[in-house]
C-alpha positions in Angstrom: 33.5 -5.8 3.5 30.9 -4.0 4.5 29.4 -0.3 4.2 31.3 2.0 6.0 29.5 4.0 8.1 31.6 6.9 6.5 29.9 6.7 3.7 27.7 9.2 2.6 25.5 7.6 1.3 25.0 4.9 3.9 22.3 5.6 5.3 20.4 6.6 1.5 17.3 4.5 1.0 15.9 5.1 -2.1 17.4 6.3 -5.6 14.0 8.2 -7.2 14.6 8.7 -10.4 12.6 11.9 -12.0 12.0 12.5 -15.8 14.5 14.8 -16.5 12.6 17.3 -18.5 8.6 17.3 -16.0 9.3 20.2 -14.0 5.9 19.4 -12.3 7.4 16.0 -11.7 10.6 17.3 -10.2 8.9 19.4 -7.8 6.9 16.8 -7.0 9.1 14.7 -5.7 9.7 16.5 -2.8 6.4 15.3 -1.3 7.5 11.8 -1.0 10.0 10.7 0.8 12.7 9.8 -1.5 16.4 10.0 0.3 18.2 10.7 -3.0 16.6 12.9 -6.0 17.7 11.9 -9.5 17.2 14.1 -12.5 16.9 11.5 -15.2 19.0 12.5 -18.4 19.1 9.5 -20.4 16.1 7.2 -20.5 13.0 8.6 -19.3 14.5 12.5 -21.0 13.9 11.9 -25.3 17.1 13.3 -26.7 14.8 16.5 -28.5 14.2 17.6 -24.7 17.6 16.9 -22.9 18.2 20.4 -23.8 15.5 21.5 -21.7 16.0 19.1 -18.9 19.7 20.5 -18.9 18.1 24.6 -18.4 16.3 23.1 -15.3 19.5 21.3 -13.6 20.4 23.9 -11.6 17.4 25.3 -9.9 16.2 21.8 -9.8 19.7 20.7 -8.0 19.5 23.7 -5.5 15.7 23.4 -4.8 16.2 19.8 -3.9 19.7 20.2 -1.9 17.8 22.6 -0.1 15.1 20.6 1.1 17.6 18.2 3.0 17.3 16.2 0.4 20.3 14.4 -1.6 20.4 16.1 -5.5 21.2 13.9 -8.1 21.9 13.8 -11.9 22.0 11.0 -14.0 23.8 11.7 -17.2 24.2 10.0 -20.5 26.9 7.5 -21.7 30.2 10.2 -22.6 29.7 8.4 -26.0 26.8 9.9 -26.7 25.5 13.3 -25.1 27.0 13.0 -21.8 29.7 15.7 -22.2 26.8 17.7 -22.9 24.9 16.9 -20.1 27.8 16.9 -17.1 28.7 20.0 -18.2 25.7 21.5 -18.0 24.7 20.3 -14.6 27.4 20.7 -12.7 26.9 24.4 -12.1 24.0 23.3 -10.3 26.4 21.6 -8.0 24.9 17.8 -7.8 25.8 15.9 -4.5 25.9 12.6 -6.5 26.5 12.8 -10.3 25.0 9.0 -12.0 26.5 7.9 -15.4 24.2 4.9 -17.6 25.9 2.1 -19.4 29.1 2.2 -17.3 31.2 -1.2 -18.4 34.4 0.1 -18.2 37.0 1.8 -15.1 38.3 4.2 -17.9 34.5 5.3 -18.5 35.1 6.6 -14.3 38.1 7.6 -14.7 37.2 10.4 -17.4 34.5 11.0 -15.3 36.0 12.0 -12.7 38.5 14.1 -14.2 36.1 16.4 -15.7 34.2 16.6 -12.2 37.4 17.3 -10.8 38.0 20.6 -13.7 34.5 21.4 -13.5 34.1 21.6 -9.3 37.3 23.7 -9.8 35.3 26.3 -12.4 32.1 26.7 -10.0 34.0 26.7 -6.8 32.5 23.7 -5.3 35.2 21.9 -2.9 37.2 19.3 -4.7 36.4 15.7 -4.4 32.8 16.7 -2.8 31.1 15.2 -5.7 30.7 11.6 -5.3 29.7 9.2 -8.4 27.2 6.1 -8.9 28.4 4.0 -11.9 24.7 2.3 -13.4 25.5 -1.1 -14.1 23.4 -2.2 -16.9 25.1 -5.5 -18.8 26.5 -8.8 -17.7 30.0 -7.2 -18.4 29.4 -4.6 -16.0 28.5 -6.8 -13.3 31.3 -8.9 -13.8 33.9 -6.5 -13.9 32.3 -3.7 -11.0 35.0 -4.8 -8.8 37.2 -2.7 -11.0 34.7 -0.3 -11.6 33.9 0.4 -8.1 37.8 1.1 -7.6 38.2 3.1 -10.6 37.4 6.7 -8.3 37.5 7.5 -5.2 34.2 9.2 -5.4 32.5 6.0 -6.0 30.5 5.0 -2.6 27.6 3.5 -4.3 27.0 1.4 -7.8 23.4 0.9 -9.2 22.5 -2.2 -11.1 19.8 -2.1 -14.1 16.4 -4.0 -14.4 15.4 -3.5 -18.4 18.7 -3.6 -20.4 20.1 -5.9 -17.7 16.9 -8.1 -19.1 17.7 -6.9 -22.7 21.6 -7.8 -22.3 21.0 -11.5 -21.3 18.2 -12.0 -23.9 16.3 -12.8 -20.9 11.7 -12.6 -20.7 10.6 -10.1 -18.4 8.3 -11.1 -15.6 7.0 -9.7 -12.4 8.3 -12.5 -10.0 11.9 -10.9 -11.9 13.3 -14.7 -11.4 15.3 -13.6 -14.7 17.5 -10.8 -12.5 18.0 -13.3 -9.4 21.3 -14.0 -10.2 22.7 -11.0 -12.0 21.4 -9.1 -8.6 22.6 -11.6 -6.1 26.0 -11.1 -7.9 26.2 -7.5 -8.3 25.3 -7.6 -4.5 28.4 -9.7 -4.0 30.5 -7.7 -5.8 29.8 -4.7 -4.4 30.0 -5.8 -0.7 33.7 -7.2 -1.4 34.7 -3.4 -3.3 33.0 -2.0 0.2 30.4 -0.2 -1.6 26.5 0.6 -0.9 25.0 -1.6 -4.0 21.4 -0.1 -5.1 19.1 -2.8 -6.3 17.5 -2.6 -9.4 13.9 -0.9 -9.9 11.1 -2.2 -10.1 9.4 -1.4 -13.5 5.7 -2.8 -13.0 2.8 -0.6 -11.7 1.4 -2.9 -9.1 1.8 -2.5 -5.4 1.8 -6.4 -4.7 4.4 -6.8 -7.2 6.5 -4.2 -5.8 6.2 -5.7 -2.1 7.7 -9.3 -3.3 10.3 -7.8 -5.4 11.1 -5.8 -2.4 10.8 -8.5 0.2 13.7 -10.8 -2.0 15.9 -8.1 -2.1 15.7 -7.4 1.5 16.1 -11.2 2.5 19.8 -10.9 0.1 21.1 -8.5 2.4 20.2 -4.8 -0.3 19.8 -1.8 2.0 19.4 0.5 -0.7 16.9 0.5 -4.1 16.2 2.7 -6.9 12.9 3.6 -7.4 11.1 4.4 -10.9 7.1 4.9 -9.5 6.5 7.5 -7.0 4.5 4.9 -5.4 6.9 2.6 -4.7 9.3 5.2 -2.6 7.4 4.0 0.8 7.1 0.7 0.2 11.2 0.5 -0.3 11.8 2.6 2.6 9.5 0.6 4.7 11.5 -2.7 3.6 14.9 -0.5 4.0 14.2 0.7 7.3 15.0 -1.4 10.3 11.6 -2.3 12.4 10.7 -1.7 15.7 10.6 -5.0 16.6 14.3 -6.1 14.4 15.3 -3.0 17.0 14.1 -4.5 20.3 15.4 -8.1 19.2 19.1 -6.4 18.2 19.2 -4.9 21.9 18.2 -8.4 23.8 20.9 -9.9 21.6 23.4 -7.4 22.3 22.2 -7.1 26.1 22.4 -10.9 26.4 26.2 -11.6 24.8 27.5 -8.7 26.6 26.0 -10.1 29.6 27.8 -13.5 28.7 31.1 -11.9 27.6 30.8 -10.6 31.3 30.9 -14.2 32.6 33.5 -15.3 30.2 31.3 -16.8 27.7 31.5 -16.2 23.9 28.6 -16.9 22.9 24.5 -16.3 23.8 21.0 -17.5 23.2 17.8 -15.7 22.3 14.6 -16.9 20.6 16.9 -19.8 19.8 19.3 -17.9 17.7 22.7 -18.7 19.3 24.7 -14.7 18.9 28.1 -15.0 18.6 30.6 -12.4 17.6 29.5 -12.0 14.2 25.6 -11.9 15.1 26.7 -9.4 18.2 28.2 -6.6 15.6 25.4 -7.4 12.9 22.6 -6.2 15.5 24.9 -3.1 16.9 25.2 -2.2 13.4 21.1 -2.6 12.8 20.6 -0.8 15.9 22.7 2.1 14.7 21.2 2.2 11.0 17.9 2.4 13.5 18.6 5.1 15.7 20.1 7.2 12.9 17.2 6.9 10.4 14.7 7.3 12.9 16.6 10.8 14.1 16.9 11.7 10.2 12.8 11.1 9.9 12.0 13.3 12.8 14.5 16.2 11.4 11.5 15.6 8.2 8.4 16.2 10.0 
């Protein structure tokens, strides 16, 4: 099943994820080119400053939102601090509200509920605030079909690069043959729950690194990443963003099969690639993601 183009978050790139408590990195981010902003809670927030990073959420949230950019929280486990955190938040009125650790439908479930009391208390529109389950075990993965079903705010699921690592007792490495499968599988999963699946980041420095990890998870079919270094925000959305030349090729093949439906043929050849039916929709969907991204990038400068 694949992404609706109804989704919201469809046409979202990259997942940026921002120390939660760096004001000057918060800011910041607004001079890259990041689709989706992500106040960072849990991980890259120590628990004495999450207090802190909660007093920013809303300015933060509204600064971002009003840049044209997509505001994003992501909040600690509800066994830990999360309460804390959502409740905090939400009066900043996040487009897309993140939870770590998420294993269980009954963890999105409870979410959702208090989203649902807490849009009622601030007056934002109910239902308006979608949710991205982070998918960081081998249980996860395996049971994100039900995760993914769990709300009906859910349009995109996230799957994790260190504890993913961590959970499977796995080495790390840069060529990250470790996460192959656990990625390929989320990736799975989440096309058949319809779904945008977000790759996992990145977590080395180095620009070379970065460009293969990229280039595998393009070749598997991922249209969306999350994104750790500031510096890797361009070289995802480069990956993530259909060429000019993919473009060009997508309208011969359409042009050519619709010229052969014409005759009564189903079925066309360019470059040696023979487009049938399924090849025909694949390249009007590319051509779409195309034309849309390339509107939403002049709306930018």
């Amino acid at each position: 099943m694949a992404v609706s183009k109804d989704n919201p978050l469809a046409l979202c790139r990259t997942f940026f994820f921002i120390p939660g408590a760096d004001e000057r990195a918060l800011l910041a981010a607004l001079d890259g080119d990041g689709d989706v902003l992500v106040q960072e809670l849990e991980d890259f927030t120590p628990p004495a400053r999450r207090p802190e990073a909660r007093a920013l959420a809303v300015d933060i949230l509204q600064r971002w939102r009003a840049c044209g950019r997509v505001s994003a929280v992501r909040i600690n486990p509800f066994e830990t601090c999360g309460h804390e955190d959502l409740a905090a938040v939400m009066a900043g009125r996040p487009q897309v509200v993140m939870m770590s650790k998420v294993e269980r439908r009954e963890q999105m479930i409870e979410l959702d509920q208090l989203i649902t009391e807490l849009e009622g208390r601030h007056g934002i529109a109910a239902g308006s605030t979608l949710i991205v389950p982070n998918i960081e075990t081998a249980l996860g993965v395996v049971r994100a079909i039900e995760i993914a079903a769990a709300s009906p705010r859910i349009k995109a699921m996230l799957v994790a690069t260190e504890d993913m690592v961590a959970d499977l007792g796995a080495g790390r490495s840069r060529a990250g043959t470790e996460l192959y499968y656990p990625r390929s599988r989320f990736l799975l999963e989440c096309a058949a729950a319809g779904v945008l699946a977000i790759d996992s980041p990145y977590t080395f420095a180095d620009a070379q690194g970065a460009e293969a990890d990229m280039q595998f998870a393009r070749s598997i079919g991922y249209q969306a990443k999350g994104v750790v270094n500031p510096a890797h925000v361009a070289v995802a959305n480069r990956y993530l963003t259909p060429a000019d030349a993919d473009a060009e090729l997508a309208r011969r093949q359409v042009a050519a099969f619709e010229a052969a439906a014409q005759g009564g043929n189903v079925r066309a050849e360019v470059d040696g690639l023979v487009v049938e039916v399924p090849s025909y929709l694949q390249a009007l969907r590319l051509l779409e993601r195309y034309e849309q991204l390339q509107a939403r990038q002049a709306l930018r400068r």
